[in-house]
C-alpha positions as a Markdown table, in Angstrom:
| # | Residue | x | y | z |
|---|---|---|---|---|
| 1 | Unk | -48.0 | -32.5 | 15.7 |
| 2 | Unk | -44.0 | -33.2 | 16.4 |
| 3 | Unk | -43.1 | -32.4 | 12.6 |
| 4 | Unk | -45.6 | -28.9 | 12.9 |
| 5 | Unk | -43.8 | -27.8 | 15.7 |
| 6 | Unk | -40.4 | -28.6 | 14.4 |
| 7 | Unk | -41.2 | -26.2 | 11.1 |
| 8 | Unk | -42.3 | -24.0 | 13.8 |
| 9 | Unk | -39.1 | -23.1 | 15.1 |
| 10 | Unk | -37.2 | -24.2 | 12.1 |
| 11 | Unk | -39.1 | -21.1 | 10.8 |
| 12 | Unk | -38.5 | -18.9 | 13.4 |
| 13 | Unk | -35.2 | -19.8 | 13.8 |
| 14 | Unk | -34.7 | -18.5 | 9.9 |
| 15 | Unk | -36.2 | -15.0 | 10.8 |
| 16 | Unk | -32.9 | -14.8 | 12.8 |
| 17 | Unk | -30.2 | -16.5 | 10.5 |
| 18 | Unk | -31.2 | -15.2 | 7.5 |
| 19 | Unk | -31.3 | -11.4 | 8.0 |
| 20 | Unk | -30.3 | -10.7 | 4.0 |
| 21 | Unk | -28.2 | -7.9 | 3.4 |
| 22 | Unk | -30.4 | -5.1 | 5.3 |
| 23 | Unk | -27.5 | -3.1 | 5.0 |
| 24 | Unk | -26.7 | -3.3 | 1.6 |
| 25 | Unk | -25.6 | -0.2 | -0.9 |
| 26 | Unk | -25.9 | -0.5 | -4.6 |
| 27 | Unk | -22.9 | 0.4 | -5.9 |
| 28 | Unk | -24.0 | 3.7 | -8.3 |
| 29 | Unk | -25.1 | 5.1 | -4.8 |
| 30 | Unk | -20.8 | 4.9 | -3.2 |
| 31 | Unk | -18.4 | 7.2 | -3.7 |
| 32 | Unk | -15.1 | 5.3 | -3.0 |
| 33 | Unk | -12.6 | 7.3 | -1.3 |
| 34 | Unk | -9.1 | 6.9 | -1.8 |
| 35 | Unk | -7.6 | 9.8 | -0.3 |
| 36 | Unk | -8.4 | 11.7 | 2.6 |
| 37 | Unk | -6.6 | 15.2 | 3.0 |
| 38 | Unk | -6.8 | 17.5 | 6.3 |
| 39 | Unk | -5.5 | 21.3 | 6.3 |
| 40 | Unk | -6.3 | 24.0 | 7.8 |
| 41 | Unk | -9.2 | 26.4 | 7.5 |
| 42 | Unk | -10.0 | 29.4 | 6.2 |
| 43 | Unk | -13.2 | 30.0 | 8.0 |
| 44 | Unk | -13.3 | 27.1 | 10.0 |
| 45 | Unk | -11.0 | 25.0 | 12.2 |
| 46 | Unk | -10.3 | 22.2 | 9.7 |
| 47 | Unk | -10.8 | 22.0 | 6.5 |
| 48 | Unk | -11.2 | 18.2 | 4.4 |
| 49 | Unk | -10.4 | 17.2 | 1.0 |
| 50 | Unk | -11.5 | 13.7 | -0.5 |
| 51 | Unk | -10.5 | 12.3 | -3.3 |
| 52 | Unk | -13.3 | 10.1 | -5.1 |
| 53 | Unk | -12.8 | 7.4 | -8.0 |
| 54 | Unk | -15.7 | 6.5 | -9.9 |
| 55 | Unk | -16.4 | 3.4 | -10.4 |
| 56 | Unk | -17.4 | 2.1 | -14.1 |
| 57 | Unk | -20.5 | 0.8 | -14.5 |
| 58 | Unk | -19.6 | -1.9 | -16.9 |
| 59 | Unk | -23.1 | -3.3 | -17.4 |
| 60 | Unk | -23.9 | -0.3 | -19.6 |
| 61 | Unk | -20.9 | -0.5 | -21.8 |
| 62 | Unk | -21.9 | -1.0 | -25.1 |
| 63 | Unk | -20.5 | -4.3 | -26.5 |
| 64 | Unk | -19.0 | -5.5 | -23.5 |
| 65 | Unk | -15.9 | -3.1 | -23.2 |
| 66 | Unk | -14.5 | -2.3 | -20.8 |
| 67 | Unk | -15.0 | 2.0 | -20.1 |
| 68 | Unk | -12.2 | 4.5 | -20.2 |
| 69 | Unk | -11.6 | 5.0 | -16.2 |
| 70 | Unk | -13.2 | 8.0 | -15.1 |
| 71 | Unk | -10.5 | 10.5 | -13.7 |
| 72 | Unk | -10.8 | 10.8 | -9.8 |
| 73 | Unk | -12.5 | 13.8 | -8.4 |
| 74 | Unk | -12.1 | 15.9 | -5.1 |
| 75 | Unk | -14.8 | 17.8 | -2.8 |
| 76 | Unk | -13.9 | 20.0 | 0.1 |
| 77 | Unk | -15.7 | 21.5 | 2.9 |
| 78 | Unk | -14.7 | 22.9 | 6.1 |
| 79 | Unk | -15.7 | 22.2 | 10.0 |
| 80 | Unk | -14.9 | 22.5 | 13.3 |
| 81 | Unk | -13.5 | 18.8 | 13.2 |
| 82 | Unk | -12.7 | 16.1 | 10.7 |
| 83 | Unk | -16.2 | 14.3 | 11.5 |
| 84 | Unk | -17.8 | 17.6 | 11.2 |
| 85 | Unk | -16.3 | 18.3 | 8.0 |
| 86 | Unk | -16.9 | 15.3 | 6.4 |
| 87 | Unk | -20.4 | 15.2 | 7.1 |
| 88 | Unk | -20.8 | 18.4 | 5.4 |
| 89 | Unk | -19.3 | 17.5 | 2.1 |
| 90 | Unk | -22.9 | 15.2 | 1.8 |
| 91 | Unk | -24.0 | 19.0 | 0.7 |
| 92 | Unk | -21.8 | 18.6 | -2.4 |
| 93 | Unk | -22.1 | 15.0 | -3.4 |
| 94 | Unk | -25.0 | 12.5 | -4.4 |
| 95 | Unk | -23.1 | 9.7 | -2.8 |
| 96 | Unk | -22.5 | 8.5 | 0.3 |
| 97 | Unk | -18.8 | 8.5 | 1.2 |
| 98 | Unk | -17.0 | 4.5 | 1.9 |
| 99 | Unk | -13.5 | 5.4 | 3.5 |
| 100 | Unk | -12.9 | 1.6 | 3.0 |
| 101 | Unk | -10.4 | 1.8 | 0.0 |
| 102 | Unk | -8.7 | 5.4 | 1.5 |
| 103 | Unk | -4.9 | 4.1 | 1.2 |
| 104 | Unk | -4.0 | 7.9 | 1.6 |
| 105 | Unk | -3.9 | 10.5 | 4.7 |
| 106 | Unk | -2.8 | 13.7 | 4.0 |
| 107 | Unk | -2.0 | 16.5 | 6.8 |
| 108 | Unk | -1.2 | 20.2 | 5.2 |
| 109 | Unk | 2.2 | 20.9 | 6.5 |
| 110 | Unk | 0.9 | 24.6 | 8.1 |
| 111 | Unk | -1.6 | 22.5 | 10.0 |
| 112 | Unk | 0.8 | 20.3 | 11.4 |
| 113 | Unk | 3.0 | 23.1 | 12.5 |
| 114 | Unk | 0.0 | 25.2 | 13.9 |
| 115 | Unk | -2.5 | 23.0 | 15.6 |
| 116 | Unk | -0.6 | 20.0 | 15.0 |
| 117 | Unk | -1.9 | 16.1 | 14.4 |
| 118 | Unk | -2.8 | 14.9 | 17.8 |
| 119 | Unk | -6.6 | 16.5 | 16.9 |
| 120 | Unk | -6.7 | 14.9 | 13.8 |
| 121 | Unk | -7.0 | 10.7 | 14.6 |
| 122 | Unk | -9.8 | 9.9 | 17.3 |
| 123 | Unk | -12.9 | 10.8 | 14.6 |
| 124 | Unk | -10.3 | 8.8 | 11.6 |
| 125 | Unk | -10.1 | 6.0 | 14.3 |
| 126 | Unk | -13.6 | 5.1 | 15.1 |
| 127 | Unk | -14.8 | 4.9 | 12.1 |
| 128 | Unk | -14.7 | 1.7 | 11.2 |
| 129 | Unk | -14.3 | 2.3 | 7.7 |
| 130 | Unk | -11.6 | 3.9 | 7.7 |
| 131 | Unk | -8.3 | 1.7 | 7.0 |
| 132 | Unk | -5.4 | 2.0 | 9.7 |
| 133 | Unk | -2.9 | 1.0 | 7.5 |
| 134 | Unk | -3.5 | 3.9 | 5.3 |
| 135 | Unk | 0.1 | 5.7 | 4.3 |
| 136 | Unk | 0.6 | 9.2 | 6.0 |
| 137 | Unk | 2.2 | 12.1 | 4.3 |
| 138 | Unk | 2.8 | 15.7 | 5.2 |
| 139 | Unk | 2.3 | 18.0 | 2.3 |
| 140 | Unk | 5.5 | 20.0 | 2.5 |
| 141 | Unk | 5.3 | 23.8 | 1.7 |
| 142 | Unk | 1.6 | 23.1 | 0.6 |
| 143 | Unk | -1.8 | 21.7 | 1.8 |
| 144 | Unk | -3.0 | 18.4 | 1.0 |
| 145 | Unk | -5.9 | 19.8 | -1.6 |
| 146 | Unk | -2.9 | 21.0 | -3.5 |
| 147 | Unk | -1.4 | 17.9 | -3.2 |
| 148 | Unk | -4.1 | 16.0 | -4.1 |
| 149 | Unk | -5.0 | 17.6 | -6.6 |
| 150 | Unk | -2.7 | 17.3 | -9.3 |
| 151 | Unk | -2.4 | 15.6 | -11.9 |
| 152 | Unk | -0.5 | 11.8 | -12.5 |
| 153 | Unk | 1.7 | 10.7 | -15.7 |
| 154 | Unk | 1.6 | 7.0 | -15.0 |
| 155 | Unk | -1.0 | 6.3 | -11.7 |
| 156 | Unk | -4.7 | 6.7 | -12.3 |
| 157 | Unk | -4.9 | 9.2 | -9.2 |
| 158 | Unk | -2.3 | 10.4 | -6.5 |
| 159 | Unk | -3.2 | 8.5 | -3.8 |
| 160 | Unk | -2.1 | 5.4 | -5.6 |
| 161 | Unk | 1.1 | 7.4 | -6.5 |
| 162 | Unk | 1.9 | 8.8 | -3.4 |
| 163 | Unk | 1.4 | 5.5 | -1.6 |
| 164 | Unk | 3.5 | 3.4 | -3.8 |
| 165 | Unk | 6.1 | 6.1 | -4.1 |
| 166 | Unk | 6.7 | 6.7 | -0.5 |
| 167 | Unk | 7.3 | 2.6 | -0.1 |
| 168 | Unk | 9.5 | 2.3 | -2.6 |
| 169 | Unk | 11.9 | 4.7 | -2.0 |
| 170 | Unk | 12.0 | 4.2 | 1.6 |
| 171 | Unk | 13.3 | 0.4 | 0.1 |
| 172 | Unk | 15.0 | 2.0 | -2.6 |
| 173 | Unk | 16.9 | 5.1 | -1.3 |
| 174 | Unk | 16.6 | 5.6 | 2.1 |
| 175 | Unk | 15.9 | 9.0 | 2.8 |
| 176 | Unk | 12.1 | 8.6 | 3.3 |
| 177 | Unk | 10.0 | 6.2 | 6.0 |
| 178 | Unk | 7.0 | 4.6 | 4.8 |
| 179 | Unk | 5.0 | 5.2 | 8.3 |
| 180 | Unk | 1.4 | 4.0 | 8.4 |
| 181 | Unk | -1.7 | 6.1 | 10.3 |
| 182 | Unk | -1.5 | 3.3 | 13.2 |
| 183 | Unk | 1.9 | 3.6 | 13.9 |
| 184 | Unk | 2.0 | 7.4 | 14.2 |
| 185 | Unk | -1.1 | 6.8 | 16.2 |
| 186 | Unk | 1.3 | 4.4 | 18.5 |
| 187 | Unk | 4.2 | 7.3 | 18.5 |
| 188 | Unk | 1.5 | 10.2 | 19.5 |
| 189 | Unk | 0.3 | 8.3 | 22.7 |
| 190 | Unk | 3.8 | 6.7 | 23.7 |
| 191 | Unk | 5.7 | 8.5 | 26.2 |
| 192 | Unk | 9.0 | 7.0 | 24.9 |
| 193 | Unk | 8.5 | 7.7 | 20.9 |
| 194 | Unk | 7.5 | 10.9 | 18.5 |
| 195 | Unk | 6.3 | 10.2 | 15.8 |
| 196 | Unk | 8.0 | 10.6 | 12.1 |
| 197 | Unk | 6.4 | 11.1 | 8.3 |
| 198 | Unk | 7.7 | 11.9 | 4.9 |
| 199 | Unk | 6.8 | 14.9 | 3.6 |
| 200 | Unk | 5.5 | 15.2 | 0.1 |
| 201 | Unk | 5.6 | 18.5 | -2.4 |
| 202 | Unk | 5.3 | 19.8 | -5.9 |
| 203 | Unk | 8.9 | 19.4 | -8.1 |
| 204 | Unk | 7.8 | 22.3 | -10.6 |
| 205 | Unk | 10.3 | 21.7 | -12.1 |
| 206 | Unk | 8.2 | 18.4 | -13.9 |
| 207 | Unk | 5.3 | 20.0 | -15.8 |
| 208 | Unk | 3.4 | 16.1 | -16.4 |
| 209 | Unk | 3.9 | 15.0 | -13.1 |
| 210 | Unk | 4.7 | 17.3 | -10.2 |
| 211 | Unk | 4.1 | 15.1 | -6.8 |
| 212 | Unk | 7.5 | 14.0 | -4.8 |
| 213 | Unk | 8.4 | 12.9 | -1.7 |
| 214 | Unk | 10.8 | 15.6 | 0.2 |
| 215 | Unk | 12.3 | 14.6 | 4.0 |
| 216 | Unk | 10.8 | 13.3 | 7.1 |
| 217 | Unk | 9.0 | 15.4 | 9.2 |
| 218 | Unk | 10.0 | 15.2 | 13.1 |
| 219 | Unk | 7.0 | 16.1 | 16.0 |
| 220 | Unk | 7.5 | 16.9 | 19.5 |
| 221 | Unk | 4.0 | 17.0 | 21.3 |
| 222 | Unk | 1.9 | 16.5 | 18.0 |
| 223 | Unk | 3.4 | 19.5 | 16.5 |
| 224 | Unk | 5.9 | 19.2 | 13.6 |
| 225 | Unk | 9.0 | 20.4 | 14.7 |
| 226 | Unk | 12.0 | 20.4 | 12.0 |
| 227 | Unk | 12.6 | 18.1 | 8.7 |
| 228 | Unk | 15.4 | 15.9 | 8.1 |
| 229 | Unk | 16.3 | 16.1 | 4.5 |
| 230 | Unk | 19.2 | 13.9 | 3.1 |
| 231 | Unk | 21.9 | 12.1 | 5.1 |
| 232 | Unk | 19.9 | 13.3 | 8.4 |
| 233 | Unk | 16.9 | 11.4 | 6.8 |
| 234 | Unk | 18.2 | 8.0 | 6.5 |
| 235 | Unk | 20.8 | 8.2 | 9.6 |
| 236 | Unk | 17.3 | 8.0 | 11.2 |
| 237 | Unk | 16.8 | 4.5 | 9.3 |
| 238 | Unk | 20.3 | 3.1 | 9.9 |
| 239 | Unk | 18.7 | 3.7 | 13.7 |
| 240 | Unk | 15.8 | 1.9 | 12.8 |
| 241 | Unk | 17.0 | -0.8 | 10.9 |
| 242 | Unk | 15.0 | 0.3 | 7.8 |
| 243 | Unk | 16.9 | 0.8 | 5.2 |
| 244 | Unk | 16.6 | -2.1 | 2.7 |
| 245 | Unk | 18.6 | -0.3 | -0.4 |
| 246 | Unk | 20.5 | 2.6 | -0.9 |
| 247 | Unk | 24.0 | 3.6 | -2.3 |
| 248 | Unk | 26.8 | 5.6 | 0.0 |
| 249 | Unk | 29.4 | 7.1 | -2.2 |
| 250 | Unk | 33.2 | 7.1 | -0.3 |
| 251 | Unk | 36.1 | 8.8 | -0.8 |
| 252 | Unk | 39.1 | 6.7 | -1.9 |
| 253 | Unk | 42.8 | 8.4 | -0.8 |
| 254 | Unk | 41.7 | 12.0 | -1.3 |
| 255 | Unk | 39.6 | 11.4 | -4.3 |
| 256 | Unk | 36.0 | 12.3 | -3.5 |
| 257 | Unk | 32.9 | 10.1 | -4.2 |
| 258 | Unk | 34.8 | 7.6 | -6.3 |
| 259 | Unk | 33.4 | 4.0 | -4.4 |
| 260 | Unk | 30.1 | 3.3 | -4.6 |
| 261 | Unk | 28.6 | 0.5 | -2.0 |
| 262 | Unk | 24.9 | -0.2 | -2.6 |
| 263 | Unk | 23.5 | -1.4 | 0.5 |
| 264 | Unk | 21.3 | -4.5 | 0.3 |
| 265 | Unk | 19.8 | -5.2 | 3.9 |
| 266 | Unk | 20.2 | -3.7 | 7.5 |
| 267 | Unk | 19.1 | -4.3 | 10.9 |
| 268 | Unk | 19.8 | -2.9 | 14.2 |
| 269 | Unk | 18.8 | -3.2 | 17.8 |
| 270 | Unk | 18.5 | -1.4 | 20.9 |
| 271 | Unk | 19.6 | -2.1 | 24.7 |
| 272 | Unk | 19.5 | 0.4 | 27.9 |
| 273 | Unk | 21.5 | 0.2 | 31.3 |
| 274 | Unk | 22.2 | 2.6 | 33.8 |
| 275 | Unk | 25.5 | 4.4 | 34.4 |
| 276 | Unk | 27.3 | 4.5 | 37.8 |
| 277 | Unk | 25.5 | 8.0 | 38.3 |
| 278 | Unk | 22.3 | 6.5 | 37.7 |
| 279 | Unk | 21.4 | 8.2 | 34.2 |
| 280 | Unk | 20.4 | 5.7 | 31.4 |
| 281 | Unk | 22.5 | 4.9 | 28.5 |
| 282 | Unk | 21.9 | 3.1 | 25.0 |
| 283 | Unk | 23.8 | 0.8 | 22.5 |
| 284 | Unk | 22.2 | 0.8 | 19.1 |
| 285 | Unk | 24.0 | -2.2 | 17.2 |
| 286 | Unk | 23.6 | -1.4 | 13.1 |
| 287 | Unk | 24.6 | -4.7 | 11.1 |
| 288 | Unk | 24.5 | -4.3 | 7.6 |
| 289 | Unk | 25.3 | -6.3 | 4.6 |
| 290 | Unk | 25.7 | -4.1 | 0.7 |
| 291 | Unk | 28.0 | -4.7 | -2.4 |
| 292 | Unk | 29.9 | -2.5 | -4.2 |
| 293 | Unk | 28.2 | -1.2 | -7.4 |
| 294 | Unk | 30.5 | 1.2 | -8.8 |
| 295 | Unk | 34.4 | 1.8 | -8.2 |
| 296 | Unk | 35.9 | 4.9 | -10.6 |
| 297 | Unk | 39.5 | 4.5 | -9.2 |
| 298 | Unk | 42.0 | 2.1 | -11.0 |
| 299 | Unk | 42.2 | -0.4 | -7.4 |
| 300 | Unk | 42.1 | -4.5 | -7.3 |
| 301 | Unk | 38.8 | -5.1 | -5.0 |
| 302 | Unk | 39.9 | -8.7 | -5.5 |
| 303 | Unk | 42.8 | -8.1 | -2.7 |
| 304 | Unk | 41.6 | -8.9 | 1.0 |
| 305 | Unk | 43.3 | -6.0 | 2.2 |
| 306 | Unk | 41.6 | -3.3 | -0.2 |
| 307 | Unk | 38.2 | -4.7 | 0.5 |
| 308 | Unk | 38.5 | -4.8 | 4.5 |
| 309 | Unk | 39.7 | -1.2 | 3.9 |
| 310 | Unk | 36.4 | -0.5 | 1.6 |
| 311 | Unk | 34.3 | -2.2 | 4.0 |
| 312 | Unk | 35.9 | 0.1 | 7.3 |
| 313 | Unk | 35.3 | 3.3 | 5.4 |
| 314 | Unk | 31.2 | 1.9 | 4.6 |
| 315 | Unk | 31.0 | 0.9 | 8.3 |
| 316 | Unk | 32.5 | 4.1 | 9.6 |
| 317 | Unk | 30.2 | 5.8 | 6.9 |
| 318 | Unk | 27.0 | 4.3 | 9.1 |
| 319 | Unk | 28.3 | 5.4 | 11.7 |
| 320 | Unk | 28.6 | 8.7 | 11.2 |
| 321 | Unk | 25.5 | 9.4 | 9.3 |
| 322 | Unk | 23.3 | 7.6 | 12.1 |
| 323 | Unk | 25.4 | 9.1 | 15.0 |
| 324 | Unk | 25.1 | 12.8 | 13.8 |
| 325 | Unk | 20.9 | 12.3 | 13.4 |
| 326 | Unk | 20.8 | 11.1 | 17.1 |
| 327 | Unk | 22.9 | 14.1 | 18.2 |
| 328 | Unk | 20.9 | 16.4 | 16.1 |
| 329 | Unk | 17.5 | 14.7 | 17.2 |
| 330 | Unk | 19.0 | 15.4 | 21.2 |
| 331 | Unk | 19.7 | 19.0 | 20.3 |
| 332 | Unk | 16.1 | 19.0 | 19.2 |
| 333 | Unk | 14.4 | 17.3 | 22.5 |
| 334 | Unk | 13.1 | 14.8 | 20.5 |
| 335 | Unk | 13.1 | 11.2 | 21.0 |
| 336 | Unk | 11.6 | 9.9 | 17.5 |
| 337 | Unk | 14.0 | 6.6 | 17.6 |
| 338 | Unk | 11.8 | 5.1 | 20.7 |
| 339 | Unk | 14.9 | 4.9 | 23.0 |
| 340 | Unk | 12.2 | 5.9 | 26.0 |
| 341 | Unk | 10.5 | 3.0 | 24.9 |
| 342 | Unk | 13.7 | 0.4 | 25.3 |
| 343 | Unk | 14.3 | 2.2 | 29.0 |
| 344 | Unk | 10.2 | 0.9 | 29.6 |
| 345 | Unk | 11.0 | -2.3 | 28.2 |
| 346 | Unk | 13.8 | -3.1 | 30.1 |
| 347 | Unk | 13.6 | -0.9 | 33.2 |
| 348 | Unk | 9.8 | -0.4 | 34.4 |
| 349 | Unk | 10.3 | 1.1 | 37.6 |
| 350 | Unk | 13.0 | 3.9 | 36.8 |
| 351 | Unk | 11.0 | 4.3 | 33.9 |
| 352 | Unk | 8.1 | 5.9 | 36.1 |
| 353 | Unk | 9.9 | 8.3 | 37.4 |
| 354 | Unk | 12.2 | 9.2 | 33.6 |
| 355 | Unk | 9.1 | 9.2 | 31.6 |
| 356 | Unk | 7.4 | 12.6 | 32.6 |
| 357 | Unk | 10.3 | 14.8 | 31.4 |
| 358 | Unk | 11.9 | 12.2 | 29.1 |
| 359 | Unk | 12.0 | 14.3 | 25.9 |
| 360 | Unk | 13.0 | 17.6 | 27.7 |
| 361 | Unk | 15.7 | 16.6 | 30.4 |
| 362 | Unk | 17.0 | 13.1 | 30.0 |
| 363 | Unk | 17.0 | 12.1 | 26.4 |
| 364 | Unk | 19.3 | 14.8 | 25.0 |
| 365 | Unk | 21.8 | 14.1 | 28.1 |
| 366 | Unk | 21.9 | 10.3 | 27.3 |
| 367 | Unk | 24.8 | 8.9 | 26.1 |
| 368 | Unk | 23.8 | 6.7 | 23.3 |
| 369 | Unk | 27.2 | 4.1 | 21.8 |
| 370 | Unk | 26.5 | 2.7 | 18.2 |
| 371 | Unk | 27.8 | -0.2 | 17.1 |
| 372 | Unk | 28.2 | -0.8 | 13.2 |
| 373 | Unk | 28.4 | -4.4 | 11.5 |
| 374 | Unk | 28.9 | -4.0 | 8.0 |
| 375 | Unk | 30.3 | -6.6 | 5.6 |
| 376 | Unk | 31.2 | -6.6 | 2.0 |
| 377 | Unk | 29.2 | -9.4 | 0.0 |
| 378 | Unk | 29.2 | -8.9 | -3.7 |
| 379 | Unk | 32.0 | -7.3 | -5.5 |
| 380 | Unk | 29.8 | -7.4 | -8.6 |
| 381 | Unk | 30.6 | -9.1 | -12.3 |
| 382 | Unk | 33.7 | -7.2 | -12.5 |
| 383 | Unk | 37.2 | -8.1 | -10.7 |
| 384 | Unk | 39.2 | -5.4 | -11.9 |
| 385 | Unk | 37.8 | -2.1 | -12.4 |
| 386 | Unk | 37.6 | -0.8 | -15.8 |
| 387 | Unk | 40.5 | 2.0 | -15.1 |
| 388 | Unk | 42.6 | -0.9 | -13.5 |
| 389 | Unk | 42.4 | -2.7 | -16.8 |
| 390 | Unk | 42.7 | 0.7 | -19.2 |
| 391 | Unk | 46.0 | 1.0 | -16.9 |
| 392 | Unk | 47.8 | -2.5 | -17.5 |
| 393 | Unk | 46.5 | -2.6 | -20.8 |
| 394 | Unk | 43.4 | -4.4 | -20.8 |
């Protein structure tokens, strides 16, 4: 009788544990999605673009090969909201939509400007689906159909371009930020941070492969508010401490771009006080470590004295760049470094009462001092420069 009732809830106990997969999909019935673009719309609010990859069904192959890859498709369809407008692209498709492999969010840069971004995340967020560590581009002077929609050279679709191009030339060059859909999320509801995105746009100049990434975008409440292209682009990650690689060209005695230092790591830091008027102040410290990669003037880099003098004009060169963003950012009203943020860190109470107006009234009045620590570590394979040696005779 024991051993009957212990199979009687060993049984019942199995109903529980051993559900199976009541949830399962087979995989001919998914469309994977690996790019997700929002713009505006043309009847409706929003309009949304996905972009699908097929996946192969290998078991049909004949021989056992492996398929060509299918070439990714997009759908649109327009609605009031994102949810709303991804729901009715089920009119268009005979799968069901898994947001699981979306590495991708595109915003059209007109939608940005317009209604801005702020709309845009709370349907993207609960889904659970969805990954938050997707990148986030703006589609400069285009929408993010157009974007996505064009063709690749060397990456199977242009989500997988986009996303790797954006991180490597944020490592490589310095001009972009690789800036996931959580941490713009985490700018957007900070009182002490805007948030910042590269933008992306068509180079028609390259008929094979026309997708590029173009400035960082800069938001004041949601709303994109001005691009930094260029030097104002990565004086915002000499600020951040993001810029891994890049190469600053200096001036050697009047002779223009003739010493070039290629930077190799950076990282920087910020601390708030309070002035004896009671309005906040920050130090950013920069310290930076590069070696010099190209020097077209005829100059010994193995004397001390020429390389401390290469190394002050590359500090003062980080300087300046990172300075003149945070000035131009004041002008603007917007705090995208997350200096608001320090001042919560470190003083809570005054904070209560600074962060209400911070972006309008006390950031652009704050006086911010940065502090540049840059050394020389590599001077390369080469002692003397080639025009040094042409100039002594070898």
């Amino acid at each position: 009788m024991e051993r009957r009732m212990a199979g009687f809830w060993l049984s019942m106990s199995m109903i529980f544990l051993l559900t199976g997969c009541w949830d399962s999909r087979e995989l001919t019935d998914i469309g994977f999605v690996v790019a997700l673009a929002i713009d505006k719309g043309e009847k409706k609010n929003i309009r949304v673009t996905v972009q699908i990859v097929n996946p192969a069904n290998t078991s049909n192959s004949p021989g056992g090969r492996s398929p060509s890859p299918l070439p990714p498709t997009t759908y649109s369809a327009e609605g009031n909201n994102v949810f709303e407008a991804t729901r009715v692209l089920s009119k268009k498709l005979s799968r069901q939509l898994h947001y699981g492999h979306a590495v991708v969010l595109l915003v059209g840069e007109e939608l940005a400007t317009t209604q801005g971004i702020k709309k845009i995340f709370d349907g993207i967020e609960r889904d659970n689906e969805f990954r938050s560590s997707a990148t986030m581009v703006i589609a400069r002077g285009a929408t993010g159909e157009e974007i996505i929609k064009q063709p690749t050279s060397i990456d199977n679709s242009p989500a997988m371009k986009i996303m790797k191009m954006v991180s490597d030339t944020e490592q490589a060059w310095g001009e972009n930020i690789d800036e996931k859909m959580y941490q713009v999320i985490q700018a957007i509801v900070s009182f002490g941070k805007e948030p910042t995105i590269t933008g992306v746009q068509l180079d028609h100049s390259n008929k094979e492969d026309k997708i590029m990434a173009n400035g960082i975008a800069t938001f004041k409440d949601g709303k994109l508010m001005k691009w930094l292209d260029g030097s104002e682009g990565r004086g915002l990650l000499w600020v951040l401490g993001k810029v891994r690689s890049t190469l600053l060209t200096l001036d050697w005695n009047d002779q223009p771009h003739t010493i070039g230092i290629e930077n190799i790591r950076t990282k920087s830091s910020f601390h708030s006080s309070f002035n004896k008027s009671g309005k906040p102040m920050i130090e950013v410290k920069i310290g930076a470590d590069a070696n010099i990669g190209e020097v077209d003037v005829p100059i010994d880099v193995t004397n001390p004295k020429v390389l401390l003098q290469i190394e002050r004009l590359y500090t003062q060169a980080i300087h300046d760049e990172a300075l003149a963003t945070i000035k131009l950012m004041q002008q603007q009203k917007s705090d995208i470094f997350g200096f608001g943020e320090v001042v919560h860190r470190d003083h809570p109470k005054q904070w209560r009462t600074l962060k209400q107006d911070w972006n309008d009234v006390t950031f652009p009045e704050i006086e911010v001092k940065v502090k540049v620590e840059a050394y020389l570590r590599n001077t390369g394979l080469r002692n003397r420069t080639i025009l040094e040696s042409i100039d002594v005779g070898g």
